[in-house]
N, C-alpha and C positions, 0 to 999 in steps of 0.2 A: 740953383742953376740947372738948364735942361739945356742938353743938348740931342738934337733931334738930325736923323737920318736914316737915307737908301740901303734897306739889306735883305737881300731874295727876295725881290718882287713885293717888299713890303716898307713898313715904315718901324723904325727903332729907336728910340725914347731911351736915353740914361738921364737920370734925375739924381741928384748930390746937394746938400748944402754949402760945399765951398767947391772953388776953381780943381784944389787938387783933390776932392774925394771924386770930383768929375772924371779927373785926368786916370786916375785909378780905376775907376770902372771901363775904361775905353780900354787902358791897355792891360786890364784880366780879361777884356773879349775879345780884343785879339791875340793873346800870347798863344805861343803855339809847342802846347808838351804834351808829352801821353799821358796827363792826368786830367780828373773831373776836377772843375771849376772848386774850389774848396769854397767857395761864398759867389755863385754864379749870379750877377747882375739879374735885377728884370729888367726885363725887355717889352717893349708896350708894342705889336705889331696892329698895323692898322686891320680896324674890322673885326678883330679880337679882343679879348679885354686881357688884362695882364696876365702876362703867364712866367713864370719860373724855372722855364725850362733847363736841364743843365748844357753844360758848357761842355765838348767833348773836341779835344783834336787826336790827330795823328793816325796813323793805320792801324785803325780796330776790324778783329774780326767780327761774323757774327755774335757769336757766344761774347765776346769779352766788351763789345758796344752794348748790348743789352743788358750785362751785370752792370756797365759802367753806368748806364741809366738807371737803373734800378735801385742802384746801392748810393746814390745822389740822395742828398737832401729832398728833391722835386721826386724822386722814386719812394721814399720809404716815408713819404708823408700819408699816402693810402694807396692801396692795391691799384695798378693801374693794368689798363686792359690795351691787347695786342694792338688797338688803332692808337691807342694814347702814346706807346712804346714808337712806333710807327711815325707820328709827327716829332716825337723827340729828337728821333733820329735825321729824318728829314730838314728838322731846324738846323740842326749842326752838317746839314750836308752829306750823311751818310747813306744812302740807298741800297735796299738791300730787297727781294722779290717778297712778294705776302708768305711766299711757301717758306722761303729762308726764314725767316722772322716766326713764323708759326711751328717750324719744325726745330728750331732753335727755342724757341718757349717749351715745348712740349721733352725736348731732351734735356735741357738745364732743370726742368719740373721733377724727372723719373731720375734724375741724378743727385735731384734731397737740395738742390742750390736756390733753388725757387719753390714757394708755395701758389697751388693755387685755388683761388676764391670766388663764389660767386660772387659779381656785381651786378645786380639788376640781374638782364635774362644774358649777361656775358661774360666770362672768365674773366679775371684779373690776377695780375700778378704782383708776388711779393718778395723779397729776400729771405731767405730761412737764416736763423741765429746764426748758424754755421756760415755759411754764405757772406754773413757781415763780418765775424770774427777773421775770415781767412783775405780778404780784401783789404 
């Protein structure tokens, strides 16, 4: 079963093999608690090919949206870089300036919570052991 719709300015695909694994994926994306999605839906946006983005609600600061991406399934699959962090955020609706987000990477970095890596010719970031044990 697929069910197909309107979400920011894009298109959103949930796909299930019965009625209620359907029903279960619509309403883990919209519930609405301060935790990351434990099993975050993909999401098929048009124009893009499928992404995994996590599932984040409720009033996050900087610092604690960006561990919450990070520390996601879709965060600690490989090192992801300040623009990747950046549309994560954006998917779930959180906006926040390039400076926030980059001065917020670079102080989580010098604070042992984040590693970071070269990818290609651009940092990327990753969760340090610690970092996942205290989350």
């Amino acid at each position: 079963m697929i069910w197909e719709g309107q979400y920011r300015g894009g298109k959103v695909t949930f796909e299930a093999s019965t009625k209620s694994e359907l029903d279960k994926l619509i309403e883990d994306f919209n519930v609405e608690d301060n935790q990351v999605g434990s099993s975050s839906p993909k999401l098929q946006i048009q124009g893009t090919n499928q992404v995994d983005y996590p599932v984040l609600s409720g009033a996050l600061g900087t610092s604690a949206a960006i561990m919450a991406v990070l520390t996601s399934p879709w965060g600690r699959a490989e090192p992801r870089t300040e623009s990747e962090i950046t549309e994560a955020l954006k998917f779930n609706a959180i906006y926040f300036s390039q400076g926030s987000v980059s001065g917020t990477l670079t102080y989580l970095t010098k604070s042992g919570r984040l590693r970071r890596l070269q990818k290609g010719d651009k940092f990327a970031y990753t969760p340090t052991v610690e970092a996942l044990v205290t989350t």
